[in-house]
C-alpha angles and dihedrals in degrees: 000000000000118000106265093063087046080058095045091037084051096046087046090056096045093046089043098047083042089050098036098056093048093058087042092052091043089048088051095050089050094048090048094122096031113121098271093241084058092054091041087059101045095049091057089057091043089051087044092050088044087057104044090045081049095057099038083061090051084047088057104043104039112355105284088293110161121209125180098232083062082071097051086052092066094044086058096046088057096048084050095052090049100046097055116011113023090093106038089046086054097045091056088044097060085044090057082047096043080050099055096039084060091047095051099036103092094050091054088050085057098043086055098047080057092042094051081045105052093045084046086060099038096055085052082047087044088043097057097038086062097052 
């Protein structure tokens, strides 16, 4: 392996372990109220997925040849990502979802009105059927 793939294999670690903790730390926003056992197991498959989409990357640059500095690399990424993004990342993330909510706000309020309307309807249906 000659030096310019370890640079690229090294730039490809730090990006992917950048990139990989921001999606890790967005899914587990998301997942925030999911049952605990649920979460547990997404986030395996998501941990599995991460390093097969890893490797195919290393296939691609240099071969599939694993080094352990790569994996320093990735550490660093994600300290990286921590140290300086995780929150802002996090901050613009719950103004997109304050924005939506608002958005949709005013069609759940209609779908409930229906909803309270139609239950109203079929307990007057369930009362005359049992007469």
């Amino acid at each position: 392996m000659d030096l310019l793939v370890q640079f690229q294999c090294l730039f490809y670690s730090f990006v992917y372990g950048f990139i990989m903790s921001g999606i890790y730390h967005i899914l587990n926003r998301f997942l925030y109220k999911v049952p605990c056992i649920l979460r547990y197991m997404f986030q395996i498959i998501i941990g599995m997925s991460f390093g097969v989409l890893y490797f195919y990357g290393l296939v691609i640059i240099n071969d599939g040849i694993l080094r352990l500095y790569f994996f320093l690399m990735i550490f660093i990424g994600y300290l990286f990502y921590q140290k300086y993004y995780a929150y802002h990342l996090l901050y613009y993330l719950e103004k997109v979802v304050f924005f939506i909510k608002k958005i949709i706000s005013p069609f759940i309020f209609f779908f409930h009105r229906i909803s309270v309307i139609i239950q109203k309807r079929m307990r007057k249906v369930k009362e005359k059927w049992q007469k």
